[in-house]
Steps between C-alpha positions, in 0.01 A plus 500: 500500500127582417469546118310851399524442127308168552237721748441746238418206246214395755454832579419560136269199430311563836378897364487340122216258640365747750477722180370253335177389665379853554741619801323248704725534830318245721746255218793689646587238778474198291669589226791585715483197690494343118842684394660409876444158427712457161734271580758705210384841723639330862781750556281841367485788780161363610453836729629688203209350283244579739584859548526588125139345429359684805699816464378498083158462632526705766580778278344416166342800417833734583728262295269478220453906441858514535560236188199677338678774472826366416311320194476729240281513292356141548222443802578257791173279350748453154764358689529150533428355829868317527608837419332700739548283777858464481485901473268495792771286727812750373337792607402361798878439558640853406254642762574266741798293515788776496743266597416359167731733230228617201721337235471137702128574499458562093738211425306254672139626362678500148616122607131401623365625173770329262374178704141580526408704196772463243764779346254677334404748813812508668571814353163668599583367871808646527440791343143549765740438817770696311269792557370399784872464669535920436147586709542227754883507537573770419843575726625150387410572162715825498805373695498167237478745217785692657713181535443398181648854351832448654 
């Protein structure tokens, strides 16, 4: 079975380097073909890894007013770039993988950062998706809420 944690990993350092070297996307192709080629990355979701870097670029500007405003009181340029990016490939999730329950999504962007950025911003990650999860999800939201008061 195809691995999605591990394709989020990539999927992560892919849009960190894009990020990095001035949103160059002409570097899109090899540094995917760099992160399929990890011999400890074999079983990612390969398909998986290409549709969350295309889908976060092919809707950059949406996903980042959304986490914009879901910042508060701190501008997207003061967030770290491990930071934003792993934001970047949540939100890209909640508005597009439905199958995938908002709760998976936040514990595996809280995971990527404890890995990629260290405890200290875990907190500000899940509390961005936290709010995030309410505009974006907002019916799952309410019926986990719902659960939860039983």
């Amino acid at each position: 079975m195809a691995n999605r944690h591990q394709a989020r990993e990539s999927a992560l350092e892919v849009l960190y380097a894009w990020h990095s070297a001035e949103r160059d996307e002409g570097m899109i192709p090899d540094l995917l073909n760099s992160r399929l080629q990890l011999e400890e990355r074999r079983a990612q979701d390969q398909q998986y890894l290409r549709e969350a870097v295309y889908g976060v670029l092919g809707e950059i500007d949406e996903i980042d007013q959304l986490i914009a405003g879901a910042i508060r009181g701190r501008s997207l340029r003061s967030v770290a770039h491990v930071e934003i990016n792993v934001l970047r490939l949540a939100v890209w999730e909640m508005r597009n993988r439905l199958e995938i329950p908002y709760r998976v999504i936040i514990n595996e962007a809280v995971e990527l950062t404890r890995a990629y950025a260290g405890e200290a911003p875990r907190g500000f990650i899940n509390a961005v998706l936290d709010n995030l999860a309410r505009k974006l999800r907002t019916e799952e939201v309410a019926k986990a809420a719902r659960k939860g008061a039983r």
